[in-house]
C-alpha positions in Angstrom: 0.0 0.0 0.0 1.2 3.6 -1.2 2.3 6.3 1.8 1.1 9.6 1.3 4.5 11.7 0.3 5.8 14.6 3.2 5.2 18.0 2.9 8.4 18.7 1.0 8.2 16.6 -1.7 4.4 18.4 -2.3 5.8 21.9 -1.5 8.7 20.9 -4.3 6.9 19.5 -6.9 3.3 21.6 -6.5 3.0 24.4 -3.6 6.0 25.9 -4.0 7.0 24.9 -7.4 7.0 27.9 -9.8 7.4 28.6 -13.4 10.3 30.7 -14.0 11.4 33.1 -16.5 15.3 33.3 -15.9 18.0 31.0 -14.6 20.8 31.1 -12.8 24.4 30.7 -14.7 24.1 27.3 -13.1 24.3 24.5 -16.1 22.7 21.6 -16.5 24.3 18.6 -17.3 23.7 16.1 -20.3 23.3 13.4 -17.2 20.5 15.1 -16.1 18.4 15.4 -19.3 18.6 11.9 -19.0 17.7 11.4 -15.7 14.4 13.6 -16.4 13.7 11.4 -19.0 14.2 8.1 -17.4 11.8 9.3 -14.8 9.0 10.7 -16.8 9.0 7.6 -19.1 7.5 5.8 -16.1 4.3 8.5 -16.1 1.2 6.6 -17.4 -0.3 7.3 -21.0 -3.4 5.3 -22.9 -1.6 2.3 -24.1 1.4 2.8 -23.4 1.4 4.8 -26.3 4.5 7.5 -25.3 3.9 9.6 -28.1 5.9 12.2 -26.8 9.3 13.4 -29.1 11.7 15.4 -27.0 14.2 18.0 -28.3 16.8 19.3 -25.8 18.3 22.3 -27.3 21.3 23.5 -25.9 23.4 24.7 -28.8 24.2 28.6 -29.5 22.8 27.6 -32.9 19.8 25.5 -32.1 18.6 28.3 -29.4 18.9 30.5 -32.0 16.3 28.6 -34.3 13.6 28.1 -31.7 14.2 31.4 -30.8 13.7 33.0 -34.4 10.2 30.6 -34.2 8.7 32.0 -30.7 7.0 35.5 -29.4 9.3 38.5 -28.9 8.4 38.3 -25.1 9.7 34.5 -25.3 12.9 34.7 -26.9 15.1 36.1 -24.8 13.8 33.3 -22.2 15.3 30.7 -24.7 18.4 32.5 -25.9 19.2 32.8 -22.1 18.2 29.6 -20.1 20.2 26.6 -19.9 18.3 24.4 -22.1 14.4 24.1 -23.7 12.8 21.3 -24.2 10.3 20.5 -27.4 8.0 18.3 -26.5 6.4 17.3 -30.0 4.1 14.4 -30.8 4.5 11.7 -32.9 1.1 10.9 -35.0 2.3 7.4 -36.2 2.9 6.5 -32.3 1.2 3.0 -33.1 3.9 2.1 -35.0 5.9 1.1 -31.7 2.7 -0.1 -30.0 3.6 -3.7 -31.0 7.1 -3.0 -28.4 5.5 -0.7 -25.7 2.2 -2.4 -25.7 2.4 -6.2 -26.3 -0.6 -7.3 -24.5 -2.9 -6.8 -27.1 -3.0 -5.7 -31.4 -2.9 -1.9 -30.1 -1.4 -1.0 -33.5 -4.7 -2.2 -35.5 -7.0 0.2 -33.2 -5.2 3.4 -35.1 -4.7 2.1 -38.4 -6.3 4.3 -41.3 -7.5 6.2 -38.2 -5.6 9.5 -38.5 -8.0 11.4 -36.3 -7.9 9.4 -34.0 -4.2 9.0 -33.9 -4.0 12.9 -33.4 -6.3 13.0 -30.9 -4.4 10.4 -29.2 -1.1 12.1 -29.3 -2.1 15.2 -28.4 -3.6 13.8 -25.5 -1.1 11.4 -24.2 2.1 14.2 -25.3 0.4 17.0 -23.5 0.3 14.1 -20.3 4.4 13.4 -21.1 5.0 17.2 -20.7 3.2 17.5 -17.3 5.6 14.0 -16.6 8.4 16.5 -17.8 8.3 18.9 -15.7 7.2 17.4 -12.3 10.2 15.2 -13.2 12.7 18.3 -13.4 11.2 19.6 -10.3 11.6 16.8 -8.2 15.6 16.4 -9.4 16.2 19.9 -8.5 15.5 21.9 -11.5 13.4 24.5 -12.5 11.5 24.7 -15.9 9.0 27.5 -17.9 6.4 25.6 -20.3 5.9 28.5 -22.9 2.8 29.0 -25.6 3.8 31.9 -27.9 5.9 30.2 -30.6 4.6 29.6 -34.4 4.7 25.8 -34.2 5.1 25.4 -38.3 8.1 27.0 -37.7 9.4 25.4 -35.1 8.4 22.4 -37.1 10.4 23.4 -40.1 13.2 23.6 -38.1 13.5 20.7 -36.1 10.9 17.9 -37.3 11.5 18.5 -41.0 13.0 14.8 -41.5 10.3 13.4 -39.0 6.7 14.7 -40.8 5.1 12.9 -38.5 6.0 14.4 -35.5 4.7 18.3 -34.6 4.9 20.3 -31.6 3.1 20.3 -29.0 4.8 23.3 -26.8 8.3 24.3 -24.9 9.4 24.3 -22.3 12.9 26.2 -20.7 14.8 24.0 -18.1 17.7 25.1 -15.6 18.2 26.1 -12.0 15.4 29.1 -11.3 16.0 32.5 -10.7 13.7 33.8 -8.0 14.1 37.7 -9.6 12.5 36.5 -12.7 9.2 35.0 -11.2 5.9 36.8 -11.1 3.9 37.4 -7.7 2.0 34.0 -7.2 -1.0 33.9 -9.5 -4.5 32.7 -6.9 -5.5 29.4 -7.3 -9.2 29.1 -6.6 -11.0 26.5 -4.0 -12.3 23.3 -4.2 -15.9 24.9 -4.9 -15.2 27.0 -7.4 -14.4 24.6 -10.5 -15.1 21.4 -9.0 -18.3 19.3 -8.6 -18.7 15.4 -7.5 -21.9 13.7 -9.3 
């Protein structure tokens, strides 16, 4: 039987967690990009589907490119931090369903069914990003998940050889500056958006 987690894990990961705009000079290692994946890998998706494709961009050149693809408010956030993270989705995910999911013929259920493949990604991706970041947060980093980017670009410029796969949204990933955070947002009750039928 699970144990509830302490206080600090919850403050780390969810009360006191923020989303950050700047970083520290700190660096982040190539060790622990792997590390967030090989935890989030373990976060649940329909199927076992892990549609999720993951960019870690941490060149002068590739910030550059994702930069060039985003708001103006947003690229000085990936010019600057450590590394961003694409989190795309791969739309022919049910080609590896026969590995991830061997239980059953999981890859019939989306053949000829693009819509449904989409929806699926979308779905299950968008789940891998939340699995992203809870991941950096509990292994001591800090991220900023970011809308505000034209997504054909940044799909020009880093999925051009996989057509399959398109972004979803990004994400910048380093040690947090506490000068670049906003006062924190309200977060309503229970009540307010919540019912039980």
């Amino acid at each position: 039987m699970r144990q509830k987690l302490d206080d600090t894990v919850l403050d780390a990961v969810f009360r006191d967690a923020r989303s950050y705009n700047g970083y520290t000079d700190q660096p982040v290692a190539e060790s622990e990009l792997h590390a967030i994946w090989d935890l989030m890998k373990w976060g649940p998706t329909s199927a076992n589907q892990l549609p999720a494709r993951l960019i870690w961009v941490t060149s002068d050149e590739a910030k550059q490119k994702l930069a060039d693809a985003c708001s103006a408010q947003n690229q000085p956030k990936i010019l600057n931090a450590p590394v961003s993270v694409i989190i795309g989705m791969d739309t022919n995910f049910h080609e590896h369903l026969p590995e991830l999911f061997p239980h059953a013929d999981a890859k019939s259920w989306f053949d000829g069914n693009a819509e449904l493949r989409e929806a699926s990604a979308f779905r299950n991706s968008t789940l891998q990003g939340a699995y992203f970041i809870i991941a950096a947060r509990m292994l001591g980093l800090d991220t900023g998940p970011m809308s505000g980017f034209d997504a054909g670009k940044v799909d020009a410029a880093f999925f051009h050889n996989t057509p399959a796969v398109r972004t979803n949204f990004i994400s910048t990933l380093g040690h947090g500056d506490p000068a670049t955070i906003y006062a924190r947002s309200p977060r309503p009750d229970f009540a307010k958006f919540n019912s039980i039928a």
